[in-house]
N, C-alpha and C positions, 0 to 999 in steps of 0.2 A: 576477515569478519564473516560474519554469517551473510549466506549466498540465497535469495528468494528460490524456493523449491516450489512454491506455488505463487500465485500474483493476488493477493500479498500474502496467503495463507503458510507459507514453508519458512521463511526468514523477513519475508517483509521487505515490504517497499520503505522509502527513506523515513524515519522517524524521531524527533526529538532535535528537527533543525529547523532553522526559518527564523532567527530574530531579530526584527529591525526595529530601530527610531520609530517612537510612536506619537504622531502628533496627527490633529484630526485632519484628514482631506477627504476631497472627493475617491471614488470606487474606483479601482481600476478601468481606463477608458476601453473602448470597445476595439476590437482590432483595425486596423486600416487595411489591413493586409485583404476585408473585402470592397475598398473601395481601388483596390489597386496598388497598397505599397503599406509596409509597415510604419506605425509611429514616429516620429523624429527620436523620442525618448529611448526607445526599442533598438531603434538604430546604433544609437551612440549606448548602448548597454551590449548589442552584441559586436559591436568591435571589440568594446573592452573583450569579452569572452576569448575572441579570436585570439588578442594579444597575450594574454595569461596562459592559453593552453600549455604551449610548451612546458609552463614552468608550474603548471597549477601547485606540486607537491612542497615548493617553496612558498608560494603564497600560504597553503594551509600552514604549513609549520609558523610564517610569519604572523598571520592570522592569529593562533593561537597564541602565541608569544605576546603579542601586543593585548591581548586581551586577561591572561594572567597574570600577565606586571602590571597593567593599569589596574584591572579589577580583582586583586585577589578573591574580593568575595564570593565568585562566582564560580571558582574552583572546584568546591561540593557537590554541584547542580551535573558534573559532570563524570563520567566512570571514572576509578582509579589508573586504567589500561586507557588509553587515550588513541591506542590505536585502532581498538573498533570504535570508536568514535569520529577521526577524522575526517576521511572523507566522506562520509555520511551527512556530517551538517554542512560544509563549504557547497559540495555538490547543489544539496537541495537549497540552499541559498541562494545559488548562480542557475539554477533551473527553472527558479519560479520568475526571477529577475528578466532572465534569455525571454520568457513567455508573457512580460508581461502583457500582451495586448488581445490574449488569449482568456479573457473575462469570467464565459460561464467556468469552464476546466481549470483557472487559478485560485479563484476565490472559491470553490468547493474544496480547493488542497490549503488551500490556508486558514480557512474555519475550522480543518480537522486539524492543521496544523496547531493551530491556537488553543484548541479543545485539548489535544494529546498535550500541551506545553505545563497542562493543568499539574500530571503526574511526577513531573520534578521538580515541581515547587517554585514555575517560571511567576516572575511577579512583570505589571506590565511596565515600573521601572526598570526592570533590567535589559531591556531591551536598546535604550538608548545608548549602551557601551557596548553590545555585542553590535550595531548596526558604525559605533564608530570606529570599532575597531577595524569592522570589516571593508569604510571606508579607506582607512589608512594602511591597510596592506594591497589593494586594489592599487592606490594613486604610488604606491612603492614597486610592483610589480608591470604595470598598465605607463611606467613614465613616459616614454615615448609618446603619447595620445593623448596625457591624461592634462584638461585643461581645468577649467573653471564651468566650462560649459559641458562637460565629461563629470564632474562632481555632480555638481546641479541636477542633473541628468538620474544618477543612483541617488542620489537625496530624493529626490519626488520618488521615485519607484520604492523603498526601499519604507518611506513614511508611508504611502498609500496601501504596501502588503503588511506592515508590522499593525497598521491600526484595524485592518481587517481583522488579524489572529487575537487582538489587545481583545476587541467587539467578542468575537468568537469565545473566548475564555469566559469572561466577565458571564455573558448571555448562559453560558454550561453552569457556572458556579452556584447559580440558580435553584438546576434541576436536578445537580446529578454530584457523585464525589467526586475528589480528583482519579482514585485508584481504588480497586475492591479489593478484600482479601480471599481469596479462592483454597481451601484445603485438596489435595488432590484425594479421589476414595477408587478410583482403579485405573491403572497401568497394564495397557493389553500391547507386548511387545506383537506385533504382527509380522515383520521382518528383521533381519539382525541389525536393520539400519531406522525402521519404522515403529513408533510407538503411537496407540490411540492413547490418551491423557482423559479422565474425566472429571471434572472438577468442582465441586459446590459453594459458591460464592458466601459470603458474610451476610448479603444483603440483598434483595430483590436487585435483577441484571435485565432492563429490557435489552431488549439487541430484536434484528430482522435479520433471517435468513440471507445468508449472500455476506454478510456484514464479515467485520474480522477485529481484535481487539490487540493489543500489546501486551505482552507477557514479558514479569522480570522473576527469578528466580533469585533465591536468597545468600547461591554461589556464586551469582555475578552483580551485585548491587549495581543501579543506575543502568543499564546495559538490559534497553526493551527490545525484541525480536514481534514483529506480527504473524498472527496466525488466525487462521478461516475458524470460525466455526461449524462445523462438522456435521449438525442437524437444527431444525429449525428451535426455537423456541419450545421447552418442552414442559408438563405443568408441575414438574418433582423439582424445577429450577436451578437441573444440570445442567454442566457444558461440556462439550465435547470439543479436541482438537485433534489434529492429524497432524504429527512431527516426524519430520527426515532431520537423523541427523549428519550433517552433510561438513565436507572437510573447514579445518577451523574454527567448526560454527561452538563457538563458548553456549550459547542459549540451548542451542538444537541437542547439543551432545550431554548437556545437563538433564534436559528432561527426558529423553530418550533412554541415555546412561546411568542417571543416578536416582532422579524422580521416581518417590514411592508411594503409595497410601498412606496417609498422615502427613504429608509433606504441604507445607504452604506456600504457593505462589501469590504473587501482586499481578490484578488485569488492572490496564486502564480503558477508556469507555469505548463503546464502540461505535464501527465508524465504516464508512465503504457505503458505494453505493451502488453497487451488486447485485441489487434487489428485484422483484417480481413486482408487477405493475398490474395487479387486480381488478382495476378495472377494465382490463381489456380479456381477448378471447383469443389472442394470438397463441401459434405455438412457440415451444421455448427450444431451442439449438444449445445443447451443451455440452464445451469441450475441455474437459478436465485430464492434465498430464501430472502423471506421478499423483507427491499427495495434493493436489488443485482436484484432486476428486471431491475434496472434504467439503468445500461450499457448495457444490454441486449436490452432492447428497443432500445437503440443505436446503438447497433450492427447491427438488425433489419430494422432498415433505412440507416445505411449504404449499406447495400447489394442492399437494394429496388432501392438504389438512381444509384449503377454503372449500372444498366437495366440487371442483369445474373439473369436466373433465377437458381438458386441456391437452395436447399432444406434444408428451415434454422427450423429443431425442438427444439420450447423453452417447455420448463418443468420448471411452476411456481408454487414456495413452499410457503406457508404461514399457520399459526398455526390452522385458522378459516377462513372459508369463507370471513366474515370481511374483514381480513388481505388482501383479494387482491384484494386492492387498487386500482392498475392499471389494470388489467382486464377487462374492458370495450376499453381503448385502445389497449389493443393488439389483442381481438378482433376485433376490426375495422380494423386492418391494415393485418389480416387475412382474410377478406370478399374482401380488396384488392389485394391480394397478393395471389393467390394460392399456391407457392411453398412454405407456413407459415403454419406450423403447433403447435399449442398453447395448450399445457395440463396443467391444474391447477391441484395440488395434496396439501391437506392440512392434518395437522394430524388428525382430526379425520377422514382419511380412515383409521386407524392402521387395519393392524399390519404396512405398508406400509410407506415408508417417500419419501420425496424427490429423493436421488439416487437411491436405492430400485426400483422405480416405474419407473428408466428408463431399470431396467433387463424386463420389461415385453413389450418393444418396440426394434425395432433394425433390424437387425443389424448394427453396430455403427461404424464399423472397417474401412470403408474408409471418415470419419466424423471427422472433427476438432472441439475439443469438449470448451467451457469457461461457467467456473464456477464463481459466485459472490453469494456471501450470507454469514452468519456470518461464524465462524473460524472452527466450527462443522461443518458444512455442507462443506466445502471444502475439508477438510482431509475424507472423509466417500466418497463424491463425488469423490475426485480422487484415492481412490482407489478402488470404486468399477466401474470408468472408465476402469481402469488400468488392473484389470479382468475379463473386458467383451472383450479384446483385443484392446485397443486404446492403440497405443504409448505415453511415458509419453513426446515425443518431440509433440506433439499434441494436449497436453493438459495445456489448460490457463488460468491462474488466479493471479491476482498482488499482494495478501499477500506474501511479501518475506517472512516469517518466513514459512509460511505453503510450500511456493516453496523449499525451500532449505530443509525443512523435508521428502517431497515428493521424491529427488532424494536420499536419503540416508536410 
């Protein structure tokens, strides 16, 4: 399946999973883990984990099975190709579960989760049979463990995160559609593998800099890929993205490969939280690999456009000179921009990579720092942020799997 080339901007972070039994409770509780020990709940959830690893690709396959013989009707809601779909929903299922006691960072992936559930037509009854399904391949795979008080246990988790997403949808339905139609009006191949995409919506599209939205194409129906937007808000009410397309990736190599002027894609809303904090006067530390340049440059006009001058250093990673693409823009908007400072670091400086190369600038410590770039370079990036003295409440990047690693 399509592999994230940026965080989430290249193929995205997990999408179009998450659904549980919706009945009203309490919020997800607060973690234990800072009074000294995780949840009881949390407990008997990451056993189960433990238990299924081995066999996780059985459980999905069973998963699915119990859920298309029980629910035929739900069959539509899902791609035709079922294998870029698999592990993708199970996963973020058993991710949000593993964390539940991780409060502020779950319930921010589960409101977008319930927002995004908007674009396949998820209703908040359906959720009750994907949540029972997913009981009953658990208590088939997990036997060894799996009691009554091991049920119990994913029943409260499981209602507590589905009526988050249920809230989250409903509250969206409100203010916004489920999905925009966007015409593509130019395709600027930049590399044999990189395409910029610019795109004109149906419909008035707020979004913030930093943010990133889901793209399906009309050769892969149901089968969303995220991607960064590319520049801030702009007032002609394009959008801009930055596509690698990268092995297997059905989305990536459609748009990259095939996508032309006239062509119509489906966004759904946007989301991420990425963003620049205005009211402050900090500088911004930015480290964008491959196309994870693309929110960066975003970032970058957002700042330019509120008039602060603010001291924004980007640090762009790419494998070969080649690789950086966009380079000739961000120098330009540093010929405008004084308080822009632009370092290109690519691997043949070795021994040197990406974060590496920001210990030799600094100091960082009163700097709000965002990272984008594939899944390696975020984990290596925040922590050797996190070492050179940046708080990790100051450091940003919208892979949830890599955020909820980062704090643990």
């Amino acid at each position: 399946m399509d592999a994230p080339t940026t965080t989430p901007g290249g193929d995205g972070t997990p999408d179009g999973e998450g659904w549980f039994a919706p009945h009203r409770t309490s919020a997800p509780r607060p973690r234990d883990g800072d009074r000294g020990g995780a949840s009881p709940d949390a407990l008997v959830i990451r056993r189960t984990m433990a238990e299924i690893a081995p066999v996780a690709d059985e459980v999905t396959s069973y998963f699915y099975a119990l859920l298309f013989v029980r629910h035929p009707e739900l069959r539509p809601l899902f791609p035709a190709a079922m294998d870029v779909q698999r592990d993708r929903l199970l996963k973020a299922l058993l991710t949000t579960a593993e964390h539940l006691d991780d409060t502020p960072v779950l319930v921010g992936y589960l409101r977008n989760l319930g927002r995004g559930h908007r674009k396949y037509g998820t209703l908040a009854e359906h959720y009750p049979a994907v949540g029972e399904c997913l009981i009953g391949a658990l208590s088939q795979y997990a036997a060894r463990i799996w009691n009554a008080h091991t049920e119990a246990a994913w029943v409260r988790a499981y209602t507590t995160m589905s009526q988050v997403m249920i809230d989250a949808a409903a509250a969206d339905e409100l203010r916004a559609p489920a999905w925009w139609q966007a015409e593509v009006v130019a395709h600027d191949l930049r590399t044999p593998d990189v395409a910029v995409l610019t795109v004109r919506p149906d419909r008035p599209y707020p979004f913030l800099a930093g943010q990133y939205a889901g793209v399906e194409t009309s050769w892969w129906p149901r089968v969303w890929r995220h991607y960064s937007f590319a520049s801030a808000p702009r007032p002609d009410g394009l959008l801009t993205f930055h596509v690698k397309a990268v092995p297997a990736g059905w989305v990536s190599h459609a748009l990259v490969r095939r996508a032309r002027p006239g062509d119509v894609i489906r966004l759904g809303p946007p989301t991420g939280s990425m963003t620049v904090d205005h009211t402050t006067a900090g500088g911004l530390l930015c480290l964008g690999g491959g196309t994870g340049i693309a929110p960066v440059k975003a970032l970058v006009e957002d700042v330019a456009e509120h008039g602060r001058r603010r001291s924004v250093e980007v640090f762009y990673g790419a494998r070969t000179d080649d690789d950086l693409y966009d380079i000739d823009t961000l120098l330009g908007l540093r010929e405008k921009h004084p308080w822009l400072s632009v370092r290109a670091v690519t691997d043949r400086q070795a021994p040197l990579r990406l974060p590496d190369a920001v210990r030799q600038y600094g100091p960082w410590r009163e700097y709000d720092a965002y990272l984008s770039g594939p899944p390696g370079m975020i984990r290596s990036g925040v922590h050797v942020l996190r070492d050179i003295g940046i708080p990790r409440e100051r450091i940003r990047h919208d892979a949830v799997e890599d955020l909820l690693d980062a704090r643990h």
